[in-house]
C-alpha positions as CSV (number, residue, x, y, z in Angstrom):
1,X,119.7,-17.6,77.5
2,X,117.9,-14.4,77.2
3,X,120.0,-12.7,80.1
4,X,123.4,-13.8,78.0
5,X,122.3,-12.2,74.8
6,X,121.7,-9.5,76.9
7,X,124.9,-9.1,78.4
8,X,126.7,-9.8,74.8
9,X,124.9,-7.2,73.1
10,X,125.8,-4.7,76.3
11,X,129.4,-6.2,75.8
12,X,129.3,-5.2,72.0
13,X,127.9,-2.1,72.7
14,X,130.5,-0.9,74.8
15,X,133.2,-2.0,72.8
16,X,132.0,0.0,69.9
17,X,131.7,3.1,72.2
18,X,135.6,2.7,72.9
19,X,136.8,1.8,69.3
20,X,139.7,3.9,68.6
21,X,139.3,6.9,66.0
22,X,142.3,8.5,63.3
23,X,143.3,11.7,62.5
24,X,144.4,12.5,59.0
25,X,147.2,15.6,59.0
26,X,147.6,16.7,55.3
27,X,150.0,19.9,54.4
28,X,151.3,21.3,51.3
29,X,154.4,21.3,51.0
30,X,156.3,24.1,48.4
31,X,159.9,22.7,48.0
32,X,160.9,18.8,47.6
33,X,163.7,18.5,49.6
34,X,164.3,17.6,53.6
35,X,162.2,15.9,55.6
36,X,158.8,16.3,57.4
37,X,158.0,15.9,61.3
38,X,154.8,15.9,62.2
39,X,153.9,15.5,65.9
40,X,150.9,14.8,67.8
41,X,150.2,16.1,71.0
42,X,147.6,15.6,74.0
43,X,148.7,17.4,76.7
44,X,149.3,21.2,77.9
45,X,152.5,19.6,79.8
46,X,153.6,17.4,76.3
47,X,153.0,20.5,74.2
48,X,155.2,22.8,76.2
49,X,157.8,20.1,76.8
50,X,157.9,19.3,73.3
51,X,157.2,15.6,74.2
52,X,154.7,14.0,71.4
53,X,152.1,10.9,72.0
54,X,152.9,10.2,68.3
55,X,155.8,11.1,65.7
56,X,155.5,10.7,61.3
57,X,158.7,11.8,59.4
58,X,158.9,11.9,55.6
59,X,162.0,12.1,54.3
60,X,161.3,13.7,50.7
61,X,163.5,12.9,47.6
62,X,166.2,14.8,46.8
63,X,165.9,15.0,43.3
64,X,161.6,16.1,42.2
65,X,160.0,14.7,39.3
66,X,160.8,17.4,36.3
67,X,158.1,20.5,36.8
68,X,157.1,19.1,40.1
69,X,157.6,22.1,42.8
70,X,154.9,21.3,45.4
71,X,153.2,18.2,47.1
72,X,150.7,17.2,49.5
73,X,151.7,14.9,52.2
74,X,149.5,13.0,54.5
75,X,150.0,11.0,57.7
76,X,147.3,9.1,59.3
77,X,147.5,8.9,63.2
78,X,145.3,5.6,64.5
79,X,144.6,3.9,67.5
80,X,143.6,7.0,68.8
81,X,140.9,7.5,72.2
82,X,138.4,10.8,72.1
83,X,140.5,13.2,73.7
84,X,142.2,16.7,72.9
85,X,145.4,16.9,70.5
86,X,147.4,19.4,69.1
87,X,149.3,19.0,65.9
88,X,152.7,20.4,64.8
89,X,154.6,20.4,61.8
90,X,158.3,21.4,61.0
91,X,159.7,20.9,57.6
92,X,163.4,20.3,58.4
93,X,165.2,22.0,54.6
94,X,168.5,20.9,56.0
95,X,168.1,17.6,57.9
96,X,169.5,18.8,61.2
97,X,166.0,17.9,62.9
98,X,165.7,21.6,64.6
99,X,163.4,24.6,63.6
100,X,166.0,26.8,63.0
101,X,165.5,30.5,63.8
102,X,167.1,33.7,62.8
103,X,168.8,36.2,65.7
104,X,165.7,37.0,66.5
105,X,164.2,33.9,67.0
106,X,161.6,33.7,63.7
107,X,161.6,30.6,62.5
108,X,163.4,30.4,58.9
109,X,161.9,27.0,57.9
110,X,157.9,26.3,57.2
111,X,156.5,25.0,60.3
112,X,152.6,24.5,60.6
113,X,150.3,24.1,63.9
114,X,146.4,22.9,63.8
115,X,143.9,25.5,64.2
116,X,146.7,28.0,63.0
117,X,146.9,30.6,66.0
118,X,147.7,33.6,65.3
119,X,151.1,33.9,65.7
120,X,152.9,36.5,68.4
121,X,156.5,37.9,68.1
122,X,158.1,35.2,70.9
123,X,155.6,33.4,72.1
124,X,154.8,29.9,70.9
125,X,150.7,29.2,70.8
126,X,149.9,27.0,73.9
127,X,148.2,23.9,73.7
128,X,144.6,25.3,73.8
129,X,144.6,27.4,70.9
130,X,146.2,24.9,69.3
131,X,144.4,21.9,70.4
132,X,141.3,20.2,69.0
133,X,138.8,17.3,70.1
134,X,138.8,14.1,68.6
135,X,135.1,13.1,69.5
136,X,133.9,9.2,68.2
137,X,135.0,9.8,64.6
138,X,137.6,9.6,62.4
139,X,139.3,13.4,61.6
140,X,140.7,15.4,58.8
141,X,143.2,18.0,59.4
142,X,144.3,20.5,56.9
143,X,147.4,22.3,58.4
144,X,149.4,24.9,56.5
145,X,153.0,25.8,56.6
146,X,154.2,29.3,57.9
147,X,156.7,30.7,56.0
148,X,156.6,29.2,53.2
């Protein structure tokens, strides 16, 4: 009997060790309109790819609440094993689900990226100065817009 409570309590105690944590994402967002994509990435090859573990779109209302000109949003990513991620968020003013650039290539709607690299005339951050470790807790994530 002894040797089974044993082996339950090592059984329990493993399976707290691999619960699966959340990440919280909020952002600010300045205008009411379009929609919101936020990704979540864990991968170097995913991040330059532009293939996400996890998607969240908002579509925001077309018409604000009188006086109301900004807003925070949240999504909550769960079910989520200790790992490295990366975050990015596009907010999409015309619904045409692109970051649209000028003829240069700057982008001309807000997009946001955890740890918020610096940013470099061409060159999108790569995944490790974007990227993050989700240890054995739950996360919270503020990530601002560019160019708003």
């Amino acid at each position: 009997m002894k040797i089974l409570a044993t082996l339950v309590t090592i059984a329990l105690i493993g399976f707290q060790a691999a619960a699966a944590q959340s990440i919280t994402v909020t952002t600010n967002v300045d205008r009411l309109d379009g929609m919101v994509t936020v990704k979540l990435y864990n991968s170097a090859d995913g991040w330059a790819k532009d293939e996400p573990i996890k998607v969240a779109v908002e579509i925001l209302p077309a018409q604000a609440a009188a006086g109301v000109r900004s807003s925070s949003r949240r999504v909550v990513f769960i079910d989520l094993p200790p790992g490295q991620y990366a975050v990015g968020i596009h907010h999409d003013l015309n619904y045409d689900l692109r970051l649209n650039t000028d003829f240069f290539g700057k982008p001309v709607e807000p997009f946001g990226i955890s740890n918020s690299p610096n940013l470099q005339r061409g060159k999108m951050p790569t995944f490790n100065e974007a990227s993050f470790t989700l240890a054995n807790q739950n996360l919270q994530l503020l990530v601002p817009f560019y160019g708003q």
